[in-house]
C-alpha positions in Angstrom: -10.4 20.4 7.4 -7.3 22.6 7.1 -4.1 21.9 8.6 -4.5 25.2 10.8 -7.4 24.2 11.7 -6.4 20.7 12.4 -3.3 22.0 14.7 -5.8 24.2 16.4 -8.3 21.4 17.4 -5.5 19.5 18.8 -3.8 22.4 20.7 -7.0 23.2 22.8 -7.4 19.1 23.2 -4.2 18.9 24.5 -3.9 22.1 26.9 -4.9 20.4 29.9 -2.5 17.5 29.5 0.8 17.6 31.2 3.9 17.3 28.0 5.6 14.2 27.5 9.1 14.5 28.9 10.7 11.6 27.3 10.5 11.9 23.1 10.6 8.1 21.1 11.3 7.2 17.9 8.2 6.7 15.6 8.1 4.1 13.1 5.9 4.1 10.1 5.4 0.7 8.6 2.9 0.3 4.9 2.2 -3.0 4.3 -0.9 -4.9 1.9 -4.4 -5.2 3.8 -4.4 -8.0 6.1 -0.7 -9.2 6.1 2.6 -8.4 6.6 3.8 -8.2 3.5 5.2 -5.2 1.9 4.8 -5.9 -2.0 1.7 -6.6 -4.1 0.9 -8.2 -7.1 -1.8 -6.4 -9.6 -2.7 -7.4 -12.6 -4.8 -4.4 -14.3 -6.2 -7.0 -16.6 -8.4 -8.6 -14.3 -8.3 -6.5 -11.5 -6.4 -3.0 -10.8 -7.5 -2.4 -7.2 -5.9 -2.9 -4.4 -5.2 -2.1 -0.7 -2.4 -0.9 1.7 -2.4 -0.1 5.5 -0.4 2.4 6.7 0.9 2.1 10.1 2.1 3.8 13.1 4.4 2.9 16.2 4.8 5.3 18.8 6.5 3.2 21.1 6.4 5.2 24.4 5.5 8.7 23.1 1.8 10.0 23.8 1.0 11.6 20.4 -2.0 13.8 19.2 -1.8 13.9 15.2 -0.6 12.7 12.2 0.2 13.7 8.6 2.3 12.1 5.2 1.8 12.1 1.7 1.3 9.1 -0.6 4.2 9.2 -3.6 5.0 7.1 -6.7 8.3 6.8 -7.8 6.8 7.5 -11.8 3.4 9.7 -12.3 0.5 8.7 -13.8 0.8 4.6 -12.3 -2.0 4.4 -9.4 -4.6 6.5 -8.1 -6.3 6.5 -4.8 -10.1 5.5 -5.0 -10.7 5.4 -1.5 -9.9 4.5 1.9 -10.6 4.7 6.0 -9.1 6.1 9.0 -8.3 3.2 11.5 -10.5 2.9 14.7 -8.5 5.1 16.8 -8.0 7.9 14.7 -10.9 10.8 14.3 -11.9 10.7 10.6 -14.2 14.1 11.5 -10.8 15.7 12.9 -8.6 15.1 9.6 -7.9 15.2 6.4 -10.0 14.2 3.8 -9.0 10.8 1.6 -6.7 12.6 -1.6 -9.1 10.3 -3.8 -7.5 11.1 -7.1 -4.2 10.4 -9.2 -1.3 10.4 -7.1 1.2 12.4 -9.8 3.6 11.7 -8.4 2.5 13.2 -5.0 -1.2 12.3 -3.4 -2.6 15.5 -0.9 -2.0 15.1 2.8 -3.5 12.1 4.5 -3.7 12.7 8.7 -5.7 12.9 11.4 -6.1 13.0 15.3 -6.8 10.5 17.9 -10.0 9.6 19.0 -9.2 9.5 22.6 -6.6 12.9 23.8 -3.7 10.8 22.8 -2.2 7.7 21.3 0.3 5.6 22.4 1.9 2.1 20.9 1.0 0.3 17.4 -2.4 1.9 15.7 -3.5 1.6 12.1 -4.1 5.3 10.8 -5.6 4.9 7.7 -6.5 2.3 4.8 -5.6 3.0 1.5 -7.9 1.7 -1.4 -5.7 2.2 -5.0 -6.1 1.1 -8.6 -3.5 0.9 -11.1 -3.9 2.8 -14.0 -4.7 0.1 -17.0 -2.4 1.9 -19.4 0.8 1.3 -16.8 3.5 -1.4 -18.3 4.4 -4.2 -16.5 7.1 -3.9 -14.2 8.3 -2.9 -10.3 7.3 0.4 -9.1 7.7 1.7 -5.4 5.6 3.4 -3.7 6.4 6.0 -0.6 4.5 7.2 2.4 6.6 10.4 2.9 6.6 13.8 4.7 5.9 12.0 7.7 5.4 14.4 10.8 4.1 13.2 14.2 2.8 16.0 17.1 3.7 14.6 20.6 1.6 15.8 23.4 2.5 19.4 23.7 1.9 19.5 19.7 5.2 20.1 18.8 7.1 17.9 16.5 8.8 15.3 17.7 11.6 16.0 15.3 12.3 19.0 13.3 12.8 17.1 10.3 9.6 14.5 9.0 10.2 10.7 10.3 12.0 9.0 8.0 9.9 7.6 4.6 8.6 4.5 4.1 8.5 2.0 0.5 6.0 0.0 -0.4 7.4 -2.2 -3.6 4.2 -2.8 -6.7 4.9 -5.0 -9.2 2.1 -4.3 -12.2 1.9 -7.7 -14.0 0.5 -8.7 -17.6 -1.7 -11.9 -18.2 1.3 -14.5 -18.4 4.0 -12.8 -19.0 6.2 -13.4 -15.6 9.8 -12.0 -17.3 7.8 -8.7 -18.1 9.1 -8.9 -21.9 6.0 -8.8 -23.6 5.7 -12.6 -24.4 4.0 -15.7 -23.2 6.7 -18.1 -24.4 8.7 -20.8 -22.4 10.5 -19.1 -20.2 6.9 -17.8 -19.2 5.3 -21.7 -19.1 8.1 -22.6 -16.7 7.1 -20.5 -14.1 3.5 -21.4 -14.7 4.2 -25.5 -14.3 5.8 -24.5 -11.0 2.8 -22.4 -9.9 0.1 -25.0 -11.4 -1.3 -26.1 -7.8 -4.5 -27.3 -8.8 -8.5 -26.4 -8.4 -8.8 -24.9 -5.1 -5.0 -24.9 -4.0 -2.6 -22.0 -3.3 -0.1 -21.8 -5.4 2.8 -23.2 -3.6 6.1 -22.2 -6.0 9.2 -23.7 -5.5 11.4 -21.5 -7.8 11.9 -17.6 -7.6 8.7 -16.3 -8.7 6.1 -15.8 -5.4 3.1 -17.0 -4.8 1.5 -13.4 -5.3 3.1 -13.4 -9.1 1.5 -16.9 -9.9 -1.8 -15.7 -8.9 -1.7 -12.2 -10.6 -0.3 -13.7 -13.8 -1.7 -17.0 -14.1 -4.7 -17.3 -12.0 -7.2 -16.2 -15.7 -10.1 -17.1 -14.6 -9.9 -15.3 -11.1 -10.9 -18.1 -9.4 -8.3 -18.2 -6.7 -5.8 -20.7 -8.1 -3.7 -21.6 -11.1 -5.3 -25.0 -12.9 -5.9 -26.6 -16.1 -8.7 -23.9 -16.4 -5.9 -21.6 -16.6 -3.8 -23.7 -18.6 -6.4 -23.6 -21.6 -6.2 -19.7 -21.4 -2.3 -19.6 -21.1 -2.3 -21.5 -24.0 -4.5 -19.9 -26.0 -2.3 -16.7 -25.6 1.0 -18.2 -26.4 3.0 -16.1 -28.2 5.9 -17.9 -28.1 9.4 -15.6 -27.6 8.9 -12.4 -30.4 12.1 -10.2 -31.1 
């Protein structure tokens, strides 16, 4: 569907509704599929996928659509494979999923309610991504951006798009935590403190998260870092090169 179209369909929805006289701020949060966290660890090595929610608070604004862009902070690093409106937005009465590189912008993402209007803390859409194998290891952000919002009259809430939102990926190479292109000691310190055993998360005590641990040491993809793992890391031990 086009975007005229889009603000059509939601213009003769909302013509019978009375306009919200009270205008909110809206809040867009992005965060990894099912928790709160808002950085991911991917290791293109063993898997590159790997999902983001993007969400919406409209505190006590009725709204009627949706819109952003996806954007990389460097082209060329993930592309979007898929993904799902949430259950209260109309996936008939949007934008299609931009499946396809997002260099360094992805094509519009939005949609409209399922019921006249939406109020409160909704999921609008599920982002399935991969990371381009080639990418080297390192941080990269990503943005939900152009943000704009239609409030019950359809106009914009504000004139200018609600404010941006980062999402921090960190691409991460087969035991190489210090992303300098060796497995060497520096490396097997952080793997001792993410060494949890068969069937344990890794609990680290040092800097590196639990996310890094798995993405970097878990080589066997089994869910946790173990002596399994060990053998591998060892195996690749490079030891520190110039």
């Amino acid at each position: 569907m086009t975007e005229s179209t889009m603000r059509m369909v939601a213009a003769l929805i909302m013509a019978a509704l009375t306009p919200t006289a009270a205008l909110a701020e809206v809040v867009v949060d992005v965060t990894a599929r099912g928790n709160e966290s808002k950085t991911e660890f991917v290791n293109p090595e063993i898997d590159p996928r790997f999902l983001i929610d993007v969400n919406i608070d409209t505190a006590g604004v009725f709204i009627v659509s949706a819109e952003m862009r996806l954007r990389a902070n460097e082209a060329g690093v993930v592309t979007i494979t898929d993904g799902r409106y949430g259950p209260v937005w109309n996936s008939g009465f949007g934008f299609s999923i931009p499946v396809g590189p997002v260099d360094p912008f992805s094509g519009k993402l939005g949609s409209l309610p399922v019921d006249p209007s939406v109020t409160g803390v909704s999921r609008i859409v599920t982002l399935v991504l991969a990371v381009t194998k080639a990418t080297v290891p390192g941080v990269y952000v990503l943005n939900v951006a152009e943000i704009l919002v239609g409030d019950a009259d359809f106009q914009d809430i504000d004139p200018s798009p609600v404010p941006g939102v980062d999402f921090e990926l960190v691409v991460v190479a087969s035991g190489d935590t210090d992303f300098d292109q060796d497995r060497d000691l520096m490396d097997y310190a952080d793997f001792s403190d993410c060494m949890a055993g068969p069937g344990s998360s890794p609990a680290p005590v040092g800097t590196i998260a639990a996310g890094h641990c798995l993405a970097a040491f878990d080589l066997d993809s089994d869910g946790d870092v173990d002596a399994a793992d060990l053998v591998r890391f060892q195996e690749s031990f490079t030891g520190t090169t110039p």
